[in-house]
Every structure is written in C-alpha cells, then in structure tokens.
PAZAPA-4460 file (N, C-alpha, C; in steps of 0.05 Angstrom, whole numbers, plus 32768, in hexadecimal, padded with zeros to 4 digits):
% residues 153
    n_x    n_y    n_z   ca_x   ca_y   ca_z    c_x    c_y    c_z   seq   type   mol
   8006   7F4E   7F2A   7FFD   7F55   7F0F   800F   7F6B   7F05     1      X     A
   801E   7F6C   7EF5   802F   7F80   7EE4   801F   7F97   7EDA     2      X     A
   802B   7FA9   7EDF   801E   7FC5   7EE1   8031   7FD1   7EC7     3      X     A
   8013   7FE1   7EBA   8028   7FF9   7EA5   801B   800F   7EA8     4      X     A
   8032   801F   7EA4   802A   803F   7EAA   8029   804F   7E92     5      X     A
   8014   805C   7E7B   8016   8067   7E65   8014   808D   7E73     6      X     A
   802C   8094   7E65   8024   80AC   7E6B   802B   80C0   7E4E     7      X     A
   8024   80D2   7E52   8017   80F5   7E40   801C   8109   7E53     8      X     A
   8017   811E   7E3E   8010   8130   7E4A   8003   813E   7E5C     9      X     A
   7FE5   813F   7E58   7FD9   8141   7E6B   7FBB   812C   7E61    10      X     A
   7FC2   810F   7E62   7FB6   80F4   7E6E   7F97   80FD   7E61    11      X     A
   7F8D   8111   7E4A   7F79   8103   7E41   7F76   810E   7E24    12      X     A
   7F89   8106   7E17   7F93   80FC   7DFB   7F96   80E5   7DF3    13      X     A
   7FB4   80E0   7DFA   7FC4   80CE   7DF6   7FBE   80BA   7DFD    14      X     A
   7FCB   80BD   7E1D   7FD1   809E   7E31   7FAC   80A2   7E3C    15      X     A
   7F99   80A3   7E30   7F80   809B   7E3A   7F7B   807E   7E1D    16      X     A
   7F83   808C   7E02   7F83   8079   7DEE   7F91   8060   7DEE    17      X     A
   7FA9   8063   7DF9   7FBA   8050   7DF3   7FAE   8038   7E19    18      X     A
   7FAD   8043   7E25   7FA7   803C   7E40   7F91   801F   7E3A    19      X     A
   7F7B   802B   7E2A   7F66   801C   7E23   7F6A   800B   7E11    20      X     A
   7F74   8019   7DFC   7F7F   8000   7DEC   7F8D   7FE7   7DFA    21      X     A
   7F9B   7FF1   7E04   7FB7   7FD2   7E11   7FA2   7FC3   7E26    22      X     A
   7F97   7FCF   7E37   7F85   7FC5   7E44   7F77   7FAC   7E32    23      X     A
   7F66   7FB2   7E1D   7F58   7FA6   7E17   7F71   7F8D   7E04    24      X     A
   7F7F   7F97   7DF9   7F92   7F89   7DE9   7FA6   7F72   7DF8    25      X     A
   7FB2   7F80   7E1A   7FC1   7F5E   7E23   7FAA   7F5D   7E40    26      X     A
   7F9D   7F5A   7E42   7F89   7F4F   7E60   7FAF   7F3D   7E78    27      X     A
   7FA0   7F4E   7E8E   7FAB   7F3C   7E99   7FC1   7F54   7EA8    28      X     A
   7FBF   7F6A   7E9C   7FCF   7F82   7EA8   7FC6   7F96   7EB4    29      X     A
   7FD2   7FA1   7EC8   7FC7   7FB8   7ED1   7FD0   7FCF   7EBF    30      X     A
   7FBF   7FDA   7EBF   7FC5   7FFC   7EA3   7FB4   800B   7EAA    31      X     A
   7FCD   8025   7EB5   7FC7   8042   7EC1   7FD6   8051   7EAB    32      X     A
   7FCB   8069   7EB4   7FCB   8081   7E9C   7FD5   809C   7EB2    33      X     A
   7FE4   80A9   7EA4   7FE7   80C5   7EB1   7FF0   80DA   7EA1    34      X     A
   7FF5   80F3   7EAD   7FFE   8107   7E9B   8011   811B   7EB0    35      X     A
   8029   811A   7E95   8048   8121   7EB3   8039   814B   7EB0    36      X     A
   8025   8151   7EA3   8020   816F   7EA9   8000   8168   7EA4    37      X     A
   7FEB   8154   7EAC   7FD4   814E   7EAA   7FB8   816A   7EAC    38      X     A
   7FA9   8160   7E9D   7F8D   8173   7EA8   7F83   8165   7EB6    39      X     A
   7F88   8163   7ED1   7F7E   815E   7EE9   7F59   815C   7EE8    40      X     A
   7F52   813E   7EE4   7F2E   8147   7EF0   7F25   8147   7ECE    41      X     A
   7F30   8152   7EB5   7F28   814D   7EA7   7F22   813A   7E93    42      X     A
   7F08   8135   7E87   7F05   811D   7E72   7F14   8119   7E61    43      X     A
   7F18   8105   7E4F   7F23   80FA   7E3B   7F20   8117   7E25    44      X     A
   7F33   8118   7E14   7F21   812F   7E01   7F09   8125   7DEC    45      X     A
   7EFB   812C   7DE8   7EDD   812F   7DD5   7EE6   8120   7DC1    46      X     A
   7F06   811F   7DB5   7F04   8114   7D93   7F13   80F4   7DA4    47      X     A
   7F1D   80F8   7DB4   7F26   80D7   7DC0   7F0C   80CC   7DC6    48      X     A
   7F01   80D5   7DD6   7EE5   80C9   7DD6   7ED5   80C0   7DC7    49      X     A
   7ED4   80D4   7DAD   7EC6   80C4   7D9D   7ECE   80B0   7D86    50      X     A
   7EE5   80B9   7D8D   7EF5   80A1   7D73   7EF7   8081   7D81    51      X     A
   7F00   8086   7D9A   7F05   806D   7DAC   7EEB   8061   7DB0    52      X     A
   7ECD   806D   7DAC   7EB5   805F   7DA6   7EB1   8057   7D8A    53      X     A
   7EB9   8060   7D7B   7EB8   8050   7D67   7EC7   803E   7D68    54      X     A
   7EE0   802D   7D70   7EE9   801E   7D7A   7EDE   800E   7D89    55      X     A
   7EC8   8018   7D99   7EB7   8005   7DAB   7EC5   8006   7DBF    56      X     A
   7EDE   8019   7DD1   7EE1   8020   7DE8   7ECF   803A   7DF5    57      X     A
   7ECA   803C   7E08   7EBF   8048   7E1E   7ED3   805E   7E2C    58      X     A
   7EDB   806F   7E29   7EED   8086   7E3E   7EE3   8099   7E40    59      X     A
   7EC8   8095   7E42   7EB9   80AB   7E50   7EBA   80B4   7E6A    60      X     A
   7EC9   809F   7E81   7EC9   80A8   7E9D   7EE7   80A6   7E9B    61      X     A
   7EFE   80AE   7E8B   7F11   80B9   7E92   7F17   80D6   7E98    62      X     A
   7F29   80D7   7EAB   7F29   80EE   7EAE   7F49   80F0   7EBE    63      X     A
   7F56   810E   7EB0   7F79   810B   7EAF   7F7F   810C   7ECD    64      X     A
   7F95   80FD   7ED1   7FA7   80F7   7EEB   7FBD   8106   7EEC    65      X     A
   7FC9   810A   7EFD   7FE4   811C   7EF4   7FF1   80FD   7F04    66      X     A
   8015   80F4   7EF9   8024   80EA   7EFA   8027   80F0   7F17    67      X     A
   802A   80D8   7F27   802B   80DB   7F47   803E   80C3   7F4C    68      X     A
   805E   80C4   7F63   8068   80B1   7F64   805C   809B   7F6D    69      X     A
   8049   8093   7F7A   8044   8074   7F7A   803C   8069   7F67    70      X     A
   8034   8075   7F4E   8030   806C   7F2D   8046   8066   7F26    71      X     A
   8062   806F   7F25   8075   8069   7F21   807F   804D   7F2F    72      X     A
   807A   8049   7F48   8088   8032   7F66   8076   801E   7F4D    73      X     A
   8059   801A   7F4E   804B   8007   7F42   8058   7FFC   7F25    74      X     A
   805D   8010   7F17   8064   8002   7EFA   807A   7FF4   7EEF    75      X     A
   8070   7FDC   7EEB   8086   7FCC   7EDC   8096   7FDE   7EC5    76      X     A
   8085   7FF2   7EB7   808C   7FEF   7EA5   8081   8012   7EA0    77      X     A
   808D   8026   7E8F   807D   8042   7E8A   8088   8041   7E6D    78      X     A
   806F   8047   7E61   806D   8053   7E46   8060   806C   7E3F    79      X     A
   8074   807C   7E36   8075   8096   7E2B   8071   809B   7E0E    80      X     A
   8062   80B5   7E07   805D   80BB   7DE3   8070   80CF   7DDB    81      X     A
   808A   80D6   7DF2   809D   80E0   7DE1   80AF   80DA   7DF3    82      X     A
   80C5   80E2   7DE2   80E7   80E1   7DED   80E8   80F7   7E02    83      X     A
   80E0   8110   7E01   80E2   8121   7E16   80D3   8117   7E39    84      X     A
   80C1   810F   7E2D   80AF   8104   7E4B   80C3   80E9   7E4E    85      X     A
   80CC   80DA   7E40   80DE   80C8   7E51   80F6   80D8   7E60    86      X     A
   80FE   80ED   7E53   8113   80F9   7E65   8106   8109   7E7F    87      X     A
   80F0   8111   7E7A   80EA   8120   7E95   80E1   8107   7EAC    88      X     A
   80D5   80FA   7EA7   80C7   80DC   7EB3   80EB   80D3   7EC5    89      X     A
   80F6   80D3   7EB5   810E   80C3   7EC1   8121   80DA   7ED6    90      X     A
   811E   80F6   7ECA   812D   810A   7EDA   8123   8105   7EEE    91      X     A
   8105   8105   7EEE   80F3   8113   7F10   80F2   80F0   7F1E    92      X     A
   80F4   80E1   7F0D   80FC   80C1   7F28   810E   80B8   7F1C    93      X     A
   812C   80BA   7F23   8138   80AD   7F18   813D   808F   7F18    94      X     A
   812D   8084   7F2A   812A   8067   7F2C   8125   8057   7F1C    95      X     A
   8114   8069   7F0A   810C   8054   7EF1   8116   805A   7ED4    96      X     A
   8131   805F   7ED9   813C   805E   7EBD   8144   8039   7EB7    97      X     A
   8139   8037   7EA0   8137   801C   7E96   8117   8010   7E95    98      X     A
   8103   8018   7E9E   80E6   8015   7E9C   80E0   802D   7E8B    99      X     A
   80E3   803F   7E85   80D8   8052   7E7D   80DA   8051   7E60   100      X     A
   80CB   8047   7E46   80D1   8040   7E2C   80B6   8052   7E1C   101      X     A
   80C2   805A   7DFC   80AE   8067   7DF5   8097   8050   7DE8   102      X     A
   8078   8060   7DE6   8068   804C   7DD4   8068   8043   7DBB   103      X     A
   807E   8058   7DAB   8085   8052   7D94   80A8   8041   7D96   104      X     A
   80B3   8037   7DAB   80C9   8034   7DAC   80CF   801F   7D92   105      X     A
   80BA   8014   7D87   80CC   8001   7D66   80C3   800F   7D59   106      X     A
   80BF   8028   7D51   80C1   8027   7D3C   80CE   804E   7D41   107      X     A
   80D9   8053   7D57   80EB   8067   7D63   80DC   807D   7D5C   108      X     A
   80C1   8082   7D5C   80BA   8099   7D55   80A2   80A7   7D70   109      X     A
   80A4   80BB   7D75   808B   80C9   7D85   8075   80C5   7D85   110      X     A
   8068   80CD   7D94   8044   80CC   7D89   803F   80ED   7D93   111      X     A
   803B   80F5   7D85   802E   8110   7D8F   8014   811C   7D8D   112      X     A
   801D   812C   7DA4   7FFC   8139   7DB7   7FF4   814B   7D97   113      X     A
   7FD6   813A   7DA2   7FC5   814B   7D8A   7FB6   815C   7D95   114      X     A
   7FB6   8165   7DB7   7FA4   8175   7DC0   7FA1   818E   7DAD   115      X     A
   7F8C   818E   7DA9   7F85   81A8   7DA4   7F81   81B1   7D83   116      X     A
   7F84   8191   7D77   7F8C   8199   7D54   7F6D   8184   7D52   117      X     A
   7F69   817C   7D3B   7F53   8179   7D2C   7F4F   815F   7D2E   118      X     A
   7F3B   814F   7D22   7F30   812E   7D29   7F43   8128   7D1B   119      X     A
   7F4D   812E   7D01   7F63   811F   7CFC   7F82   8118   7CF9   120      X     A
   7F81   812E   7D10   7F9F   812B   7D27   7F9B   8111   7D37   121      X     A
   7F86   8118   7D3F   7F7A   8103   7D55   7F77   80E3   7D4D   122      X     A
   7F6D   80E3   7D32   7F6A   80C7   7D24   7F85   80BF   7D1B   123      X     A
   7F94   80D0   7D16   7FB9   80CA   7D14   7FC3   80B7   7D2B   124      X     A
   7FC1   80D0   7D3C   7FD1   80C5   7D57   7FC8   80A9   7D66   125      X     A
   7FAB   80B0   7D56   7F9B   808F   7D5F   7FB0   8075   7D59   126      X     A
   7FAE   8080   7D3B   7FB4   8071   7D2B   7FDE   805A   7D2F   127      X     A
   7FE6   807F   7D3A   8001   806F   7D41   7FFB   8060   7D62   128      X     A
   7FEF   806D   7D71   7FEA   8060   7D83   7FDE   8039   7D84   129      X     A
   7FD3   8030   7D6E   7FCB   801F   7D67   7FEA   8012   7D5D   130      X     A
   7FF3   8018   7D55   800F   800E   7D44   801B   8007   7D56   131      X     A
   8022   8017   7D69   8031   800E   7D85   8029   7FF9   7D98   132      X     A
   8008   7FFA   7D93   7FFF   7FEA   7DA6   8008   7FCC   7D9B   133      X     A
   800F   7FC6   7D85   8012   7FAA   7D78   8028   7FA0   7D7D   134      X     A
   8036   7FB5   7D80   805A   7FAA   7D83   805A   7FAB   7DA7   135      X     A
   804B   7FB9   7DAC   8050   7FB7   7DCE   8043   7F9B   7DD2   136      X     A
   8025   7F9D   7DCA   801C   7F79   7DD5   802B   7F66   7DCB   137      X     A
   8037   7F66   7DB6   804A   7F4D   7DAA   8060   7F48   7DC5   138      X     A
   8071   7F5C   7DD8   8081   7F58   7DDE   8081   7F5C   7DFA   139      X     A
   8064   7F63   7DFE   8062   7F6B   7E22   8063   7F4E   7E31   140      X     A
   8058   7F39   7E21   805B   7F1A   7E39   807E   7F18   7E3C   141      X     A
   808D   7F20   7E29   80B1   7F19   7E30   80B6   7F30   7E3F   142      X     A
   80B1   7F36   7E37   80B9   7F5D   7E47   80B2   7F56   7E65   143      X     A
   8098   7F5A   7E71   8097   7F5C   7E87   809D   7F48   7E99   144      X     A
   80A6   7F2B   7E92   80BB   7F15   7E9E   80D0   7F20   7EAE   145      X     A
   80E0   7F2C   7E9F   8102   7F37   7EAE   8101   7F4E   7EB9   146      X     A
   80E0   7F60   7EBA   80E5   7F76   7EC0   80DE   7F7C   7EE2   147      X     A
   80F1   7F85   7EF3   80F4   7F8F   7F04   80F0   7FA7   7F0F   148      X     A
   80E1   7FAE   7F1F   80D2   7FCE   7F2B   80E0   7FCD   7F44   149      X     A
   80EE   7FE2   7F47   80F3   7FED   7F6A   80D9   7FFC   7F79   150      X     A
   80D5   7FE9   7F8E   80BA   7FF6   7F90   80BA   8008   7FAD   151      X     A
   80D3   8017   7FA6   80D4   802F   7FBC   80E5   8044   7FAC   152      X     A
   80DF   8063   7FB4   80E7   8076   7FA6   80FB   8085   7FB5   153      X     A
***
C-alpha cells in the first residue's frame, strides 16, 4: 500500500488537516502525519477541530508525533507546507531528495502555520489546504506508479 507522509510543524495544525482530508479524498493509501519540531502528546488545536467537524471529520484523537526515521523508510512520497521544511526534511535524510514535494507544489505557494492566530487564519489555511488537496488527488494515482522508496537509511 503506498504510503504518504504529511508533515508541519509541530503535527497539530496543519498536517493533522490535510492528513484527514487525503485520507478521506484517495482511499486506498496509507497517510501519516508528523511534525519535524512537533508537540509531542498533544491534540489537534481547538480551531482545527472544530472546523474539521464541521466538515464532518473527527481529529479529536490526534495527537502530534515528532518526525522519526522509519516515517521517512515507509513513505512513498512526503509532503511539506513550506519550502524551508523541504530543505530541512531532506538535509536530516538525505535519501529522500526527490520524494519530498510541497502541498502547494502547483500552484508554488506555502501554507502557513496559523498556530496561535485567530479562526480565521485557521479557516484560510483550511482553505489552501483544500486547494492542494485537489491537485494532489488528481495526480497521486500517476504519481505514485514510478515512485520508488529506499527503504533503508
């Protein structure tokens, strides 16, 4: 089963939203979430939660991971919400330069961490997060065909 790795900051912003989304959007994939500087143990934040229920997703029992190499060995594929976390992702394994792509990569723009700003930072970032998700499911059945994982570090 082809594995994707969404990662953030610290895994309960971002890559908890986008995680759920794709999940529900291509079935058929494995989708993990982490955070390359995570809050360890903690829940989703309060405004992801409740926005992602109005959506009719559930991330009430998430809770942040920090980025660990066998998340890396597993993934076909890592998607990042900025250009900087693809450079650090790729410094600290260099194995996976060429898997490592942003979530905005068509339309070349970031998604940025709304920790800590207001519901409607949060309903933004939703919002681009949603945008990405369309161009990613359009292109993840060709994508993950040719794609190749070294699955030792």
């Amino acid at each position: 089963m082809p594995t994707i790795l969404i990662l953030c900051t610290g895994n309960i912003c971002r890559s908890p939203m986008a995680e759920a989304l794709l999940r529900a959007k291509v079935p058929g994939l494995r989708i993990l979430s982490a955070g390359l500087n995570a809050a360890v143990g903690m829940p989703a934040d309060p405004h992801v939660i409740r926005l992602m229920r109005e959506r009719g997703f559930d991330v009430g029992a998430h809770r942040g991971r920090q980025l660990q190499g066998w998340m890396i060995q597993a993934a076909d594929l890592i998607l990042v919400m900025e250009r900087q976390q693809r450079l650090a992702v790729e410094a600290l394994f260099p194995i996976c330069r060429g898997k490592v792509l942003l979530w905005g990569e068509f339309d070349g723009r970031d998604v940025p961490d709304p920790y800590l700003q207001d519901e409607m930072a949060f309903r933004q970032v939703l919002g681009m997060i949603s945008d990405g998700l369309t161009r990613w499911a359009e292109r993840l059945p060709r994508l993950l065909g040719p794609l190749s994982c070294e699955r030792s570090l």
